[in-house]
Structures are given as structure tokens and as C-alpha cells.
C-alpha positions in Angstrom: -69.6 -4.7 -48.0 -66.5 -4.2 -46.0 -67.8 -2.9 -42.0 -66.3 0.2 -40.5 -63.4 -0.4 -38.7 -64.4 1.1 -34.6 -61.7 4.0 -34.4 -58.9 3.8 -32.4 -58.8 4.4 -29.0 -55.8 7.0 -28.3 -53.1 5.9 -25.7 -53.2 7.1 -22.5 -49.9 7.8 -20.2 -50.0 8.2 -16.7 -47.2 10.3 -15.7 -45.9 9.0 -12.4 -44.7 12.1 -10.4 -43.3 10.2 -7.6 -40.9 8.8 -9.7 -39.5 12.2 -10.8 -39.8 13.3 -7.7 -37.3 10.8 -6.2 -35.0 11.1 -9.5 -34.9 15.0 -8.7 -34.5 14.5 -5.1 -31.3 12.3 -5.5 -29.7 14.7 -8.5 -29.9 17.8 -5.8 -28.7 15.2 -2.9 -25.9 14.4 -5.2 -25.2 17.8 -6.3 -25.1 19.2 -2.6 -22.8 16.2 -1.7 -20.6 17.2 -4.7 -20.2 21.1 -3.5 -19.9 20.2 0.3 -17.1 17.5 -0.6 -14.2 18.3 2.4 -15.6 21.0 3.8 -17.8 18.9 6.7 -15.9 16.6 9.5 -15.4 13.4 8.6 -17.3 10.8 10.8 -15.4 7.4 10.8 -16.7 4.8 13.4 -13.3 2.8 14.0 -13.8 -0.7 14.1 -12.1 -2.7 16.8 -9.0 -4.1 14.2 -8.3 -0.3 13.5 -8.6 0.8 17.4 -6.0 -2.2 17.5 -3.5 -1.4 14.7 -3.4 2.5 16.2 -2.9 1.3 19.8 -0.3 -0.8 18.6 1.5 2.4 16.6 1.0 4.8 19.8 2.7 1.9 22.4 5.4 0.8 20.0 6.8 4.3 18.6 9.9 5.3 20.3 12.7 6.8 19.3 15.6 5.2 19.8 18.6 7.6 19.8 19.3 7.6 16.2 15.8 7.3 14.5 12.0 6.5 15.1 10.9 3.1 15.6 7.6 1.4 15.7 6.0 -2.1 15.8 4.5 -4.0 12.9 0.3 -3.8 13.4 0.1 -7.9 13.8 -3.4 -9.3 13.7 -4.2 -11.1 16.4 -3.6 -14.4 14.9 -0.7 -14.9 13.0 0.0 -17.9 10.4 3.2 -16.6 8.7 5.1 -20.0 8.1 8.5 -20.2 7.0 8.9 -19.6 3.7 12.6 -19.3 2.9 12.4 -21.9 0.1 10.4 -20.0 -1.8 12.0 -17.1 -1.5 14.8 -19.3 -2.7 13.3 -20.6 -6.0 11.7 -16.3 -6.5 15.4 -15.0 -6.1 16.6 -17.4 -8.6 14.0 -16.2 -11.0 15.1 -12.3 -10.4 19.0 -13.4 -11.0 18.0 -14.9 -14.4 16.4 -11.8 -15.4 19.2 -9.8 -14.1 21.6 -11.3 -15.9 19.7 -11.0 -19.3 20.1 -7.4 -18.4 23.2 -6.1 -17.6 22.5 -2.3 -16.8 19.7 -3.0 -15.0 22.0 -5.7 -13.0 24.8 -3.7 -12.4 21.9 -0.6 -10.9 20.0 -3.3 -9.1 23.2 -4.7 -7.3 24.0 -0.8 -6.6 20.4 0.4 -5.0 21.2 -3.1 -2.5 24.8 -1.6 -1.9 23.3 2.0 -1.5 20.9 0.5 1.4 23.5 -1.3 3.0 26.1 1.9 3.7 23.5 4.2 4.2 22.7 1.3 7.2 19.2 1.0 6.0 19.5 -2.8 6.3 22.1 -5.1 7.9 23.2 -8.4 6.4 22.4 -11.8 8.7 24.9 -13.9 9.8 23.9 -17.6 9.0 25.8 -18.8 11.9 24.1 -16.6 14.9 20.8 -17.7 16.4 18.1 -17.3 13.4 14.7 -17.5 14.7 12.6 -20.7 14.1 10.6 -19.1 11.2 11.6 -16.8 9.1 9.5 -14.8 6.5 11.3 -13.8 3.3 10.3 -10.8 1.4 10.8 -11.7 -2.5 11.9 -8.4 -4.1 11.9 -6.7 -7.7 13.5 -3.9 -9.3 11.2 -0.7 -10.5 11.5 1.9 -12.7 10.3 5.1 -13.8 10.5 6.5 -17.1 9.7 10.2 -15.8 13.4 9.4 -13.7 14.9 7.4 -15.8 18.2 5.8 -14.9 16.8 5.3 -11.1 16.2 1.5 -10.1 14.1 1.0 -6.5 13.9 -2.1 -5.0 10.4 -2.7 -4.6 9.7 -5.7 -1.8 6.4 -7.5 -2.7 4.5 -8.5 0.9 1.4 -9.2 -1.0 3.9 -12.6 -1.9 2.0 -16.0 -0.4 3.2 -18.9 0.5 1.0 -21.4 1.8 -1.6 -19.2 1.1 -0.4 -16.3 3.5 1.3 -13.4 3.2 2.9 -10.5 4.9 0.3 -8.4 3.8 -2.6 -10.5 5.2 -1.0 -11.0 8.8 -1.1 -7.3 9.7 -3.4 -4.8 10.4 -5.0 -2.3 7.8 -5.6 0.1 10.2 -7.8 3.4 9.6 -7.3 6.1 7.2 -4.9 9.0 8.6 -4.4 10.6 5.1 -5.3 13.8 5.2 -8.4 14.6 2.8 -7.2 15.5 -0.3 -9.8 18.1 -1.0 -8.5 19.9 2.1 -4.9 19.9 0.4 -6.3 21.5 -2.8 -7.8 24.1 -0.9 -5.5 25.1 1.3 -2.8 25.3 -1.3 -5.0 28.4 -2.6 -4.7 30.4 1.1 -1.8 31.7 0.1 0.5 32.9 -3.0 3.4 30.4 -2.4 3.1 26.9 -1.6 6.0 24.9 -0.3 6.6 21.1 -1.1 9.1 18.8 0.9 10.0 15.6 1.0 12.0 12.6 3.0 14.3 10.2 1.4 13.9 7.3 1.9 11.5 7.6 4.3 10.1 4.4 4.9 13.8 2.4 5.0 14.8 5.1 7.7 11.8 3.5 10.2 14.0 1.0 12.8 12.0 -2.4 13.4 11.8 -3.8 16.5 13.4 -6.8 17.7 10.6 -9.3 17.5 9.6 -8.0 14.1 12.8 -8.2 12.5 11.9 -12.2 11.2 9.4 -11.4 9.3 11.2 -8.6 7.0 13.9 -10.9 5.7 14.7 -10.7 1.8 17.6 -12.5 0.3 20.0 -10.8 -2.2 23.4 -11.8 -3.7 24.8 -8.7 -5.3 28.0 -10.2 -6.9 25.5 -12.1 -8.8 27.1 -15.6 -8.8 23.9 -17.4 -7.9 
């Protein structure tokens, strides 16, 4: 004779309200972050590299009675070695390329051409005085199908050699966009908004002196490398 089986005892959950409590807390803290999202003052606590790259911008900007100019943000120690052979064997890479492509030579050569009438750079003389080191940006062409036909010459300082780069010996400095919430809003104050923009804007910024090593590229438009 088979003995009753004891019946079963039901489950019993415990409901831990404190967890809910702190999931419900951080969805409203989230959602009130969310809606207040550039409407409160930013509070950024520069650290002492930033304070360092912005003193360096407001002693070094001047104008210079034909444009601005401004000093590169170094860090304070620099290990930027010379790396013209490099730059060397990366520019003969790019003139392989180029001539595999003939348009995109021919606008390539022409952006470099562009630059150099509009005064934007200024070819080196080997024979003057060249610094002991000098830092060669390697360069690329870019371009953009929403424009198409329009090359840029695109200068890569993220380039290392000897594991540094351009890139890596200055300063990041802070943020000084302006918040891009604030844009959005602002463009509804009003029922016509106005856009502008500078061309060339970065190429139109003189370098100092002492600076003027480390922005080297090389280039050979005729392409006979």
C-alpha cells in the first residue's frame, strides 16, 4: 500500500522593496537628467595640463599684421625625434598610389599648388639653416562623396615614429565647444537662422617661429619621385 505523499509546500517570494526602490529612484534621476540636458551651467574643474594649454593660447595669440597667430600647446616634455626618414619611405607610399590614379593625382598635386599661392604654406629651402630636428607630417588625400570632385589634403599627426607623435606631444586642452544642446535651442528663438563659415580656416592660423619644425610635410607635385 503506496503512503500519501505530504503535500506540497507552496513557494514563498519575498518581494524586496529596496530594490525597486533604488531601480525607480535611478529611472526618475535619469529621466530628470535627460529633460535638464543644457539648460544648467556646466561645472568643469580644469586640471593643471588644461590651465596649461589655455595659458599657452591667451600668451601666444597675436595678430601679426596680416592674420592671427598662436603657439602650439607643447606638453611640458617633449620627445619629438627626427623623423624625416620616415616621412621619406610614407611619401613614397602616397606617390605609388597617386600614380595608379591619375585624377586623383593630377587634384592632389592641385589642392598642394592651391595652398602654396593662396600663401598657406611656404616651401623650405634645403640650403638655409634647418633646425636640428625636424618633425614631418605624412599626409593623405580625402574625399567626400557628398562634394564630389573636391580632394583635401588631410595631414595625419596621430603618425609615430619611435613611438611618438605630434599628436601626443601637445596639449589636449579643455572643451571650448559650445554645448550643442544650447545650439539646438537657440536656433528655435527666432524664425531665421543664419549659418557662416571660414575657408580654410585652420591653414589661415600663422605658426610661430619655434613651432614651425615640427609642422613639416614633404610633397613633390610634379610627381617624379
Amino acid at each position: 500500500m503506496n503512503a500519501k505523499k505530504p503535500p506540497r509546500q507552496p513557494f514563498i517570494y519575498h518581494v524586496c522593496w529596496k530594490d525597486i526602490e533604488e531601480q525607480l529612484d535611478e529611472l526618475i534621476q535619469r529621466f530628470w537628467k535627460t529633460e535638464a540636458e543644457g539648460t544648467l551651467p556646466e561645472q568643469n574643474e580644469d586640471s593643471s595640463l588644461d590651465q596649461l594649454a589655455v595659458q599657452t593660447m591667451e600668451n601666444s595669440i597675436c595678430h601679426n599684421g596680416e592674420t592671427y597667430q598662436m603657439g602650439l600647446p607643447w606638453k611640458p616634455v617633449n620627445k619629438l625625434l627626427d623623423n624625416y626618414i620616415s616621412a621619406v619611405r610614407q611619401l613614397k607610399s602616397l606617390q605609388k598610389r597617386l600614380k595608379n590614379d591619375p585624377d586623383l593625382n593630377q587634384k592632389y598635386n592641385q589642392t598642394t599648388q592651391t595652398e602654396l599661392d593662396k600663401n598657406f604654406v611656404k616651401p623650405v629651402e634645403m640650403q638655409a639653416p634647418l633646425p636640428e630636428s625636424i618633425w614631418c607630417l605624412p599626409h593623405h588625400p580625402v574625399t567626400n562623396p557628398n562634394t564630389p570632385g573636391k580632394v583635401t589634403r588631410v595631414a595625419n599627426a596621430a603618425s609615430k615614429f619611435c613611438g611618438e607623435s605630434l599628436k601626443s606631444s601637445l596639449l589636449t586642452g579643455p572643451n571650448l565647444l559650445n554645448n550643442l544642446v544650447g545650439i539646438l535651442l537657440r536656433f528655435r528663438e527666432h524664425p531665421v537662422a543664419v549659418l557662416s563659415d571660414i575657408e580654410g580656416m585652420f591653414m589661415q592660423i600663422a605658426v610661430r617661429q619655434e613651432d614651425l619644425s615640427a609642422l613639416h610635410f614633404l610633397c613633390i607635385i610634379d610627381n617624379s619621385i
